[in-house]
PDB file of N, CA, C and O in Angstrom:
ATOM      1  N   UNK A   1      85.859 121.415  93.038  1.00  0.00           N
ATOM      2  CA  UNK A   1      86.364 120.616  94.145  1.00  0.00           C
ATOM      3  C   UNK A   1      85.206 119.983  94.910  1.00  0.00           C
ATOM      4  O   UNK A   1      85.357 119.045  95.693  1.00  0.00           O
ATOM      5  N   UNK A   2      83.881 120.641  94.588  1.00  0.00           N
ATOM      6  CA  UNK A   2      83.220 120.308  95.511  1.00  0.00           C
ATOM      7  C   UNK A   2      82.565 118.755  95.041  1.00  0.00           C
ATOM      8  O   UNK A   2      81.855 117.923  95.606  1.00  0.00           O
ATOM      9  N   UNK A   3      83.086 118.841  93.964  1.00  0.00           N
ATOM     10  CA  UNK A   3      82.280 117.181  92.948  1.00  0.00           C
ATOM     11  C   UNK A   3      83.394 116.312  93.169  1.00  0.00           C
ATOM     12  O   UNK A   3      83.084 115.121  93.165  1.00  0.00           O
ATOM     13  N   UNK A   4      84.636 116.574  93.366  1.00  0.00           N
ATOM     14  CA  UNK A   4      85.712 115.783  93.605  1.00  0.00           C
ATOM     15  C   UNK A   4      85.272 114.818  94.860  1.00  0.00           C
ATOM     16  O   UNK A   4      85.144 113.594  94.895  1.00  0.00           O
ATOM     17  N   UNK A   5      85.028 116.126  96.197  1.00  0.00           N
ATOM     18  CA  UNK A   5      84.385 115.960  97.825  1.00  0.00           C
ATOM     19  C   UNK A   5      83.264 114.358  97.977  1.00  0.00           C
ATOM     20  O   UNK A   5      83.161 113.547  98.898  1.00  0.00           O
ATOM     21  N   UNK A   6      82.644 114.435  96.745  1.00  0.00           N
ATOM     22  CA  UNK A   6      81.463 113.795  96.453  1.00  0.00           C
ATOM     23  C   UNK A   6      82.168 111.974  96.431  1.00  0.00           C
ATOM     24  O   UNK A   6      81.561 110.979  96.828  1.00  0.00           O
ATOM     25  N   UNK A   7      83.353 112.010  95.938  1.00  0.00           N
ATOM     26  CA  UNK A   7      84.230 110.714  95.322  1.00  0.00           C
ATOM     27  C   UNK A   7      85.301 110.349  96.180  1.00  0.00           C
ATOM     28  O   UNK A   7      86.494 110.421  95.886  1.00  0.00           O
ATOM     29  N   UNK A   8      84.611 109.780  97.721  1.00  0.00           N
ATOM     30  CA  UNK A   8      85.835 109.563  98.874  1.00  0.00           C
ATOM     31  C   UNK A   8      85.798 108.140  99.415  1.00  0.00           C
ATOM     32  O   UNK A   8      86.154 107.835 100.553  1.00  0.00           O
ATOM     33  N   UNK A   9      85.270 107.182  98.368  1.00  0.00           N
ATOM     34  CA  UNK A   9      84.480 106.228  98.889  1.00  0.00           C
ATOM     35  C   UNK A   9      86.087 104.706  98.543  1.00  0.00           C
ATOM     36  O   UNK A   9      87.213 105.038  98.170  1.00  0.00           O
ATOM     37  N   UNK A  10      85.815 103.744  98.716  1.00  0.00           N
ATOM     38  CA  UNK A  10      86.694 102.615  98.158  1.00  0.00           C
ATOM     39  C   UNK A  10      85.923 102.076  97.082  1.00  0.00           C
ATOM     40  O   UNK A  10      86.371 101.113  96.460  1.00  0.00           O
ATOM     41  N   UNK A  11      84.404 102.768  96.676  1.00  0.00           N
ATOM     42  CA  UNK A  11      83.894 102.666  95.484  1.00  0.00           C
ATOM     43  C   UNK A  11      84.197 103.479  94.544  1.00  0.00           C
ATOM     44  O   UNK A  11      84.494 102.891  93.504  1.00  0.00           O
ATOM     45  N   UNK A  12      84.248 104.802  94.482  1.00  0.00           N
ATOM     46  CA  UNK A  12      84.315 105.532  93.821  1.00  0.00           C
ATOM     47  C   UNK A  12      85.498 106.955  94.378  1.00  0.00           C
ATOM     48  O   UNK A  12      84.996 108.024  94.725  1.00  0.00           O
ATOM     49  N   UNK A  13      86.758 106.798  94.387  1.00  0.00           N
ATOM     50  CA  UNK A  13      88.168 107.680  95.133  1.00  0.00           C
ATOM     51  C   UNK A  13      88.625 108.347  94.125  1.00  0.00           C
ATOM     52  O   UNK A  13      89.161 107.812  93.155  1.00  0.00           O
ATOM     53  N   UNK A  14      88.430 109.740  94.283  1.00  0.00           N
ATOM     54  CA  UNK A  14      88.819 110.709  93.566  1.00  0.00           C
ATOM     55  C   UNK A  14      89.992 111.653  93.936  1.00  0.00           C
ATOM     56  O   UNK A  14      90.185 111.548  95.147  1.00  0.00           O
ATOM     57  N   UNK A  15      90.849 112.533  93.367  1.00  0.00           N
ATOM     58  CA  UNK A  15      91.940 112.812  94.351  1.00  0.00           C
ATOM     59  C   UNK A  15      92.031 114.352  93.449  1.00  0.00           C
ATOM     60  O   UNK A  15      91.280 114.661  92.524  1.00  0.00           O
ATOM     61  N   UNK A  16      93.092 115.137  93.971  1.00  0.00           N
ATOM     62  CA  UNK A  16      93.034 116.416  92.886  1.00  0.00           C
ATOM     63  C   UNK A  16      94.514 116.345  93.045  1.00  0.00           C
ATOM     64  O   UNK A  16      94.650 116.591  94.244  1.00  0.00           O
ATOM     65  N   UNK A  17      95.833 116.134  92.497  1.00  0.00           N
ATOM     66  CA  UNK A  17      96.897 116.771  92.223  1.00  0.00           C
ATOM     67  C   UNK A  17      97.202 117.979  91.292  1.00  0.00           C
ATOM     68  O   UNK A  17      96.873 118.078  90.110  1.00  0.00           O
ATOM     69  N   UNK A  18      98.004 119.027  92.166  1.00  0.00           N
ATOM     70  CA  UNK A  18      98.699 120.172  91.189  1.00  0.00           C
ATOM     71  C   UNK A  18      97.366 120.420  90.145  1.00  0.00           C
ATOM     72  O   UNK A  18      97.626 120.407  88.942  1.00  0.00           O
ATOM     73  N   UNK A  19      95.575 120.705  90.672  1.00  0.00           N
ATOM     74  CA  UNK A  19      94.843 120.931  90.049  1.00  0.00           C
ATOM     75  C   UNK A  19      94.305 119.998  89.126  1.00  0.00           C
ATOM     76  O   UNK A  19      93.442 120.336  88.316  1.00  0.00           O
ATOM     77  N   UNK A  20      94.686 119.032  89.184  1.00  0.00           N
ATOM     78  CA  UNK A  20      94.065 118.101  88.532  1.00  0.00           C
ATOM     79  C   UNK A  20      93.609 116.891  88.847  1.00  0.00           C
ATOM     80  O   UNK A  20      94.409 116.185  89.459  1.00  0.00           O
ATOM     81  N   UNK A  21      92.359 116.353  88.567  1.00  0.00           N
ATOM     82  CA  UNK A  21      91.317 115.320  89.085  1.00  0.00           C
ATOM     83  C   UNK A  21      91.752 113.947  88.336  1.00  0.00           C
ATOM     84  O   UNK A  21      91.786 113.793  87.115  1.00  0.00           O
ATOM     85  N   UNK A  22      92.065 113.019  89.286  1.00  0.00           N
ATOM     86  CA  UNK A  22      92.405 111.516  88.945  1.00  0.00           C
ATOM     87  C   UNK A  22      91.318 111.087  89.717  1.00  0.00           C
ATOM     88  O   UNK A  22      90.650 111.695  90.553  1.00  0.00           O
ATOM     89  N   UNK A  23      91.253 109.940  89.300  1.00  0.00           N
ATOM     90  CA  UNK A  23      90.156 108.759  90.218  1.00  0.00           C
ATOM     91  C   UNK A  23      90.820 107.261  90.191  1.00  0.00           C
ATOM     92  O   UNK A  23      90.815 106.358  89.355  1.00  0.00           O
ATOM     93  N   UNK A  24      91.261 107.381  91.192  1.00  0.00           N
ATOM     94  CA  UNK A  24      92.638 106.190  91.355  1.00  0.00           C
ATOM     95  C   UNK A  24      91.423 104.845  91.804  1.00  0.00           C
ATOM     96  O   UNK A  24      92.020 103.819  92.131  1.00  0.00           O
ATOM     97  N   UNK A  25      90.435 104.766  91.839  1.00  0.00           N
ATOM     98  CA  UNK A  25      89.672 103.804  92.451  1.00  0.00           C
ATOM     99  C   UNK A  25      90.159 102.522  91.732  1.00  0.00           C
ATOM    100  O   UNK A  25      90.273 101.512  92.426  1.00  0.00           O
ATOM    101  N   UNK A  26      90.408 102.467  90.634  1.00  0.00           N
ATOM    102  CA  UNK A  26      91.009 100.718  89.932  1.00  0.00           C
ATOM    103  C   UNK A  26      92.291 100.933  90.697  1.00  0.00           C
ATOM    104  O   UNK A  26      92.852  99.842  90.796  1.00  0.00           O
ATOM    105  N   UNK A  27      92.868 101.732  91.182  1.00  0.00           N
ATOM    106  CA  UNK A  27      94.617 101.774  91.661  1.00  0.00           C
ATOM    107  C   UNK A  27      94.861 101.645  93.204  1.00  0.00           C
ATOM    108  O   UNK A  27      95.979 101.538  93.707  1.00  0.00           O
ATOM    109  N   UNK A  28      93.557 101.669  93.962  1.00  0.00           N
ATOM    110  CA  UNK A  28      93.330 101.412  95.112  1.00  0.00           C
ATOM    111  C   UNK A  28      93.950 100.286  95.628  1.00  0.00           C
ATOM    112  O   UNK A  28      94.958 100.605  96.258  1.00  0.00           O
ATOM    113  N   UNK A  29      93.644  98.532  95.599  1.00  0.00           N
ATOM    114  CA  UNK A  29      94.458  97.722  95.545  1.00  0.00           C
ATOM    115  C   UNK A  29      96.068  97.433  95.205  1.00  0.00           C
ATOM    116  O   UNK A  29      96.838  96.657  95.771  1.00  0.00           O
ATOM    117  N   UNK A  30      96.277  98.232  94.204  1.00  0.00           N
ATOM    118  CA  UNK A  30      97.688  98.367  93.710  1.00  0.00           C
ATOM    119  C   UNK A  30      98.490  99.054  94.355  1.00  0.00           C
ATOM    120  O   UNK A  30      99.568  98.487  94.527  1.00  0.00           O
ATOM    121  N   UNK A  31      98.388 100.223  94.858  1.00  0.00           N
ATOM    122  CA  UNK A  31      99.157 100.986  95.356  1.00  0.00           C
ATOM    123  C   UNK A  31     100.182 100.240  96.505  1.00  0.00           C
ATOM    124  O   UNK A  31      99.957  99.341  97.315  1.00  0.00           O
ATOM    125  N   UNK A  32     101.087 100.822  96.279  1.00  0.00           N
ATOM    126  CA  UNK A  32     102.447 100.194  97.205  1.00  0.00           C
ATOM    127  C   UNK A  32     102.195 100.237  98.541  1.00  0.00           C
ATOM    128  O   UNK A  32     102.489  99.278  99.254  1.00  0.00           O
ATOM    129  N   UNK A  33     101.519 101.555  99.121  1.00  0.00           N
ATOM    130  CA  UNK A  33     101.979 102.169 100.233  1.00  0.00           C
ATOM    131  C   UNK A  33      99.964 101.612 100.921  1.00  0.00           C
ATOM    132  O   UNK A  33      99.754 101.815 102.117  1.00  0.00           O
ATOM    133  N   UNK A  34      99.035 101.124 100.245  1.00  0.00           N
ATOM    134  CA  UNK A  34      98.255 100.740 100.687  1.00  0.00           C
ATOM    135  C   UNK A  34      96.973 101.533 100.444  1.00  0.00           C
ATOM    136  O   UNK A  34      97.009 102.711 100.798  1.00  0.00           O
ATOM    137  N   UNK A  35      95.631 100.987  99.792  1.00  0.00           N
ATOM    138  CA  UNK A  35      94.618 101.776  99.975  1.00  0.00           C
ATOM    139  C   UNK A  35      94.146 102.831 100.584  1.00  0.00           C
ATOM    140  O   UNK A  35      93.467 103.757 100.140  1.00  0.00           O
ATOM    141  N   UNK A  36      94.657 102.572 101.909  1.00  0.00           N
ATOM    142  CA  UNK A  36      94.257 103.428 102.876  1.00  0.00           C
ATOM    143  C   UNK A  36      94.928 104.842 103.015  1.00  0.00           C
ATOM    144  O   UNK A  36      94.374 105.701 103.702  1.00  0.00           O
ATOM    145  N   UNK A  37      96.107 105.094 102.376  1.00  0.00           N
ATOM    146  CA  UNK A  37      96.890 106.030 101.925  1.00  0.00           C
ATOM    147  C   UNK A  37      96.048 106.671 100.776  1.00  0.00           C
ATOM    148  O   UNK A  37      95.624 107.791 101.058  1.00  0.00           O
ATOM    149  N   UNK A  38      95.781 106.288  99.779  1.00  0.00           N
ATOM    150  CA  UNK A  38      94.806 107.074  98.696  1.00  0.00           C
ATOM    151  C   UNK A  38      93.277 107.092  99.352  1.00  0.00           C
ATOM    152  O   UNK A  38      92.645 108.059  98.926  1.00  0.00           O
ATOM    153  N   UNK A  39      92.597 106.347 100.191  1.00  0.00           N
ATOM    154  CA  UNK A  39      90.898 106.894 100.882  1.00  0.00           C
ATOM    155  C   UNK A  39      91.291 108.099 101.604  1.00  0.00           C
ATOM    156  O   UNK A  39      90.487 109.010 101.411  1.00  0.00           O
ATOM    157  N   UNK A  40      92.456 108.467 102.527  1.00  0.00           N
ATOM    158  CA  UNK A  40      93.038 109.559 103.568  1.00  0.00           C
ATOM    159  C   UNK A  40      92.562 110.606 102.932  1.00  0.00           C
ATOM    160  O   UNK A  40      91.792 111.433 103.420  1.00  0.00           O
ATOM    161  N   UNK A  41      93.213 110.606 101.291  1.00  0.00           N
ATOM    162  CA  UNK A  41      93.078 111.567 100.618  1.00  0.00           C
ATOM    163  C   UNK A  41      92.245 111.755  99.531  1.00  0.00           C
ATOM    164  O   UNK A  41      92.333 112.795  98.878  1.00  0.00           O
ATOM    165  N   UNK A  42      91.361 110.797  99.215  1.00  0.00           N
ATOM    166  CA  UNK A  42      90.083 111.001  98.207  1.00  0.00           C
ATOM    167  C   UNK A  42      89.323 111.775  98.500  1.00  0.00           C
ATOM    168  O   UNK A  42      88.903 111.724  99.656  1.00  0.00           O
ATOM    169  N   UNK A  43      88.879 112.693  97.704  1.00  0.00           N
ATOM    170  CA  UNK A  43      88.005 113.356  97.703  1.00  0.00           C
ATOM    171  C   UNK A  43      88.769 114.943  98.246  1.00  0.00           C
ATOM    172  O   UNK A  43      88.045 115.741  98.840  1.00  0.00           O
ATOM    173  N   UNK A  44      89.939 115.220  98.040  1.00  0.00           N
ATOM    174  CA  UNK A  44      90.586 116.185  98.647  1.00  0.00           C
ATOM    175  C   UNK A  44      91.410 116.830  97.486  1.00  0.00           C
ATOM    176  O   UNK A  44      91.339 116.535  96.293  1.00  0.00           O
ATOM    177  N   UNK A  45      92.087 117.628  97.985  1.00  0.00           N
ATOM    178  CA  UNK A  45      93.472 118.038  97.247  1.00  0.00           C
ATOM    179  C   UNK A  45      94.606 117.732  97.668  1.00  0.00           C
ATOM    180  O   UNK A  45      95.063 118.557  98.460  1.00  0.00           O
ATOM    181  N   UNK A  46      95.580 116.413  97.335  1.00  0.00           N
ATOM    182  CA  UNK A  46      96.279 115.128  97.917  1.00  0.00           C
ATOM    183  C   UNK A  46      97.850 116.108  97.336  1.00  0.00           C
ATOM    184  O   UNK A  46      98.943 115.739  97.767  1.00  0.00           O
ATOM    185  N   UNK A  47      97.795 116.860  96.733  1.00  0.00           N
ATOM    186  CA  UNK A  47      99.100 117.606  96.173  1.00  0.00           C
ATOM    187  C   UNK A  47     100.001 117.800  97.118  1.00  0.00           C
ATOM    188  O   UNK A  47     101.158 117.808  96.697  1.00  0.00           O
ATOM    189  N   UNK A  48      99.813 118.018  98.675  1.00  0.00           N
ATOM    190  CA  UNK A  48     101.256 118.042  99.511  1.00  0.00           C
ATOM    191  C   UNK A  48     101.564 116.859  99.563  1.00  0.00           C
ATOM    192  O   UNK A  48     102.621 116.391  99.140  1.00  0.00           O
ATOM    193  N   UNK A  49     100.617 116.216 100.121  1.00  0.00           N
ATOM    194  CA  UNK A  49     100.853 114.700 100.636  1.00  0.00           C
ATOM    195  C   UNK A  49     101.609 113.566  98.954  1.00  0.00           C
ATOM    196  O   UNK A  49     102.561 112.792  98.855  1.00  0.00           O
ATOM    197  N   UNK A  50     101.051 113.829  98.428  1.00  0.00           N
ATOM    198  CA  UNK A  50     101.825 113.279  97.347  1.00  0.00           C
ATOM    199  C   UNK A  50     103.400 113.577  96.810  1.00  0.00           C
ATOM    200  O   UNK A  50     104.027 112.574  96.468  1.00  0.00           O
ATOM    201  N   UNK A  51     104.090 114.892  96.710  1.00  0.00           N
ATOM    202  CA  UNK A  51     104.582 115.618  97.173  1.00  0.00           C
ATOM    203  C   UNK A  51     105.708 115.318  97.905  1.00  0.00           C
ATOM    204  O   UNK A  51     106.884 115.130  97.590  1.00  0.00           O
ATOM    205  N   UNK A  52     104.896 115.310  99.311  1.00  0.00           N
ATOM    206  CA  UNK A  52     105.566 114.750 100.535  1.00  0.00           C
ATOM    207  C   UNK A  52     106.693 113.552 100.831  1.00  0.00           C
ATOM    208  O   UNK A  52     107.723 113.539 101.504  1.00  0.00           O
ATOM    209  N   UNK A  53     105.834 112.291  99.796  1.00  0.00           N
ATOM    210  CA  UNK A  53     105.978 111.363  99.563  1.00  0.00           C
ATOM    211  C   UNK A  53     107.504 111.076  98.842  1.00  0.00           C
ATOM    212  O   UNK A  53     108.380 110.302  99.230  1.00  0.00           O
ATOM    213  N   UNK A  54     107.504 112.007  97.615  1.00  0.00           N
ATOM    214  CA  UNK A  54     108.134 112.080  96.742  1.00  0.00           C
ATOM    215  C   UNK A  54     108.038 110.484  95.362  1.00  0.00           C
ATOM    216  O   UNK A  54     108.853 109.580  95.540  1.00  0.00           O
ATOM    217  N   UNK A  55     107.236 110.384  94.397  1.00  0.00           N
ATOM    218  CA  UNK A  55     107.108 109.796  94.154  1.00  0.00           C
ATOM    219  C   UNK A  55     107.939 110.011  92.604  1.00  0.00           C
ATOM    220  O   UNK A  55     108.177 111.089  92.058  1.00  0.00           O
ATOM    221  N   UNK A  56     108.241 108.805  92.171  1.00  0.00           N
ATOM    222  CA  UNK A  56     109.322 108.650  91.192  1.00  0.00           C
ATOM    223  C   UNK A  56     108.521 109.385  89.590  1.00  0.00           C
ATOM    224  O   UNK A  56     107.390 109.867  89.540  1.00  0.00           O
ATOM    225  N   UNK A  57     109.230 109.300  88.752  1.00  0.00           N
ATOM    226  CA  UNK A  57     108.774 109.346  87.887  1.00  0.00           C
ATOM    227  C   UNK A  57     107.784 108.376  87.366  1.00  0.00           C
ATOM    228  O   UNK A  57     106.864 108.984  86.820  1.00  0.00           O
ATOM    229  N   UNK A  58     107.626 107.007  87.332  1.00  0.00           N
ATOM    230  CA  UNK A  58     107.201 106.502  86.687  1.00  0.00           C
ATOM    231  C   UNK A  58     105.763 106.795  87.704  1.00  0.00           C
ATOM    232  O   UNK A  58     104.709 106.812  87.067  1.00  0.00           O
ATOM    233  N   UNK A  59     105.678 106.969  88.869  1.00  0.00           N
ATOM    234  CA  UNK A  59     104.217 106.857  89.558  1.00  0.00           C
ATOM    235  C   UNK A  59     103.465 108.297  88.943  1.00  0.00           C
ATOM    236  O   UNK A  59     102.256 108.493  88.828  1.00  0.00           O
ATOM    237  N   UNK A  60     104.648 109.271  88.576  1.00  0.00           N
ATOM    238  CA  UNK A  60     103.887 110.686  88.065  1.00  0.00           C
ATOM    239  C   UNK A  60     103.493 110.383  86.602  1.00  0.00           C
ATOM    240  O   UNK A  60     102.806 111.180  85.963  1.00  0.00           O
ATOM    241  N   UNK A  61     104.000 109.057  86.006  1.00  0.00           N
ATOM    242  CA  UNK A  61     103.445 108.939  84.525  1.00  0.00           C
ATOM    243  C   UNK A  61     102.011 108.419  84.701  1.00  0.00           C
ATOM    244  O   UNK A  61     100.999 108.838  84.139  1.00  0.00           O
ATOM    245  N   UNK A  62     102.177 106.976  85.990  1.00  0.00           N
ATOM    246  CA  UNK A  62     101.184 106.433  85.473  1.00  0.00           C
ATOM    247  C   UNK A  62      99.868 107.176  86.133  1.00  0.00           C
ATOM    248  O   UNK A  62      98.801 106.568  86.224  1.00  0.00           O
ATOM    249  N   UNK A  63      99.966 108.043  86.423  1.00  0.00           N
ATOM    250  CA  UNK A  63      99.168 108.851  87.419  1.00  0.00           C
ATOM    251  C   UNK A  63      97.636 109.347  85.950  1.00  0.00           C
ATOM    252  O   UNK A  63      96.420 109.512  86.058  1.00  0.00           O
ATOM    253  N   UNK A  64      98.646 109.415  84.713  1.00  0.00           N
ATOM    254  CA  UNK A  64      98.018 109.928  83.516  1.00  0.00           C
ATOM    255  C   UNK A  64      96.833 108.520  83.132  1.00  0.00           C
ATOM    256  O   UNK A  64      95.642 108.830  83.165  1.00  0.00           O
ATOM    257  N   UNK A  65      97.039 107.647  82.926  1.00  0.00           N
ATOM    258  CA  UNK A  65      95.634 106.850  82.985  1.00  0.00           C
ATOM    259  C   UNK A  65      94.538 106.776  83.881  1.00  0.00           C
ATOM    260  O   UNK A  65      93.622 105.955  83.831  1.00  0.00           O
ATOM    261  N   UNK A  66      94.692 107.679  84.694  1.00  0.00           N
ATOM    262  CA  UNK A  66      93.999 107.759  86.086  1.00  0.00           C
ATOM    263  C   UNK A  66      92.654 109.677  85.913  1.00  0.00           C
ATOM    264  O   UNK A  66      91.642 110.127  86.451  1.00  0.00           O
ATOM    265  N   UNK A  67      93.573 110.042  84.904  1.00  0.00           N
ATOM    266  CA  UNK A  67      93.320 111.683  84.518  1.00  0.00           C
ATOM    267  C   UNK A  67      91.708 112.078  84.236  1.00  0.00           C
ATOM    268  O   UNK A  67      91.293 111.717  83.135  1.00  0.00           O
ATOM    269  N   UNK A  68      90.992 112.606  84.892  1.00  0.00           N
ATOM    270  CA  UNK A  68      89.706 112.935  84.565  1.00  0.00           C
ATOM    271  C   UNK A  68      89.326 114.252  84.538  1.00  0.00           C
ATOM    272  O   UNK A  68      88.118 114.465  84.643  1.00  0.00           O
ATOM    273  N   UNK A  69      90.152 115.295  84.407  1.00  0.00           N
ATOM    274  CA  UNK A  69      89.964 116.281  84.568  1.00  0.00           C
ATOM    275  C   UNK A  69      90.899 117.272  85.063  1.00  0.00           C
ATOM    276  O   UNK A  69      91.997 116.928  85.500  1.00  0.00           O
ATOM    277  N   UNK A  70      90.458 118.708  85.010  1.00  0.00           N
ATOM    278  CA  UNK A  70      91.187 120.049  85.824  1.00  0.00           C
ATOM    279  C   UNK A  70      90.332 120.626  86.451  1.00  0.00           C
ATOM    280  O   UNK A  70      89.327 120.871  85.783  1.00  0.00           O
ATOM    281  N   UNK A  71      90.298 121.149  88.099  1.00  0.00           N
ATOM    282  CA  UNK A  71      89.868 121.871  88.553  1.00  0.00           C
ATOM    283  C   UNK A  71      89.645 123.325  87.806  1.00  0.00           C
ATOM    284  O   UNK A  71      90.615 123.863  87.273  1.00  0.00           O
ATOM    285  N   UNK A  72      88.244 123.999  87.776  1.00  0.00           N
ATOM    286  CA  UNK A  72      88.604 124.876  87.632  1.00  0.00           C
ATOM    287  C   UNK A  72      88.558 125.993  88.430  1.00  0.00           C
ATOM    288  O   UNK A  72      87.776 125.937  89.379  1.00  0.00           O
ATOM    289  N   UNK A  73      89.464 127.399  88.219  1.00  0.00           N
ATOM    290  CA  UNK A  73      89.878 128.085  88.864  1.00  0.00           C
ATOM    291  C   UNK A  73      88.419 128.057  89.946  1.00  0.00           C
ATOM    292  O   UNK A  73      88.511 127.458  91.018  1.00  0.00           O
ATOM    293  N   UNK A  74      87.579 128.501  89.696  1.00  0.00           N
ATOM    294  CA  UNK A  74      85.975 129.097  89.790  1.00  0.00           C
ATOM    295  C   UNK A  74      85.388 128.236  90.715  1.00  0.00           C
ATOM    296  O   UNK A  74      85.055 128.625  91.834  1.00  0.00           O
ATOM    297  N   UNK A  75      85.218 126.926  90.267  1.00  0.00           N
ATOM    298  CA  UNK A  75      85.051 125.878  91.060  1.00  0.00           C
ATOM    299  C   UNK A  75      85.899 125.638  92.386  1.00  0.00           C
ATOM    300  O   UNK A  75      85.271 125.421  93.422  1.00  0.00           O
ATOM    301  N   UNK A  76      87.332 125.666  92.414  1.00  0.00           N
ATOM    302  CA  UNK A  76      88.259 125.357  93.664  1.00  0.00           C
ATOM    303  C   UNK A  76      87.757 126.349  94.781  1.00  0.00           C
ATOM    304  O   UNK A  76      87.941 126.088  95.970  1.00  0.00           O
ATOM    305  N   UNK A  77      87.147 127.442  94.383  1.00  0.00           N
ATOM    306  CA  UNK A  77      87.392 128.314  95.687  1.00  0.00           C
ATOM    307  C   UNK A  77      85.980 128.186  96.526  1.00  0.00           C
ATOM    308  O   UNK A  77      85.848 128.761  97.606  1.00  0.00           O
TER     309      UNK A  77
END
């Protein structure tokens, strides 16, 4: 998590859902709800707030071109 911490920028936005590391930075512009909604949470663990949101299926598919990784256990704490 702590290399995730490192990736909070509108250059480089990293996010962790349900343990796993996306880097939405090409998806920054795109996003519906506005950039500034994914910087809030770059570099964090965005899993309530995403969550929260409730986002459809298709945003939990395309979430998979975005996929760089899994936290691991060892690392998160």
């Amino acid at each position: 998590l702590e290399e995730v911490g490192k990736r909070n920028s509108n250059r480089e936005a990293w996010l962790v859902i349900h343990g796993r590391v996306y880097d939405v930075t090409r998806f920054l512009e795109e996003h519906p709800g506005g950039e500034e909604v994914l910087l809030e949470q770059a570099g964090k663990d965005a899993t309530e707030s995403f969550e929260d949101v409730g986002h459809s299926a298709d945003a939990r598919d395309m979430l998979q071109q975005y996929y760089v990784g899994e936290i691991h256990p060892v690392m998160a704490s």
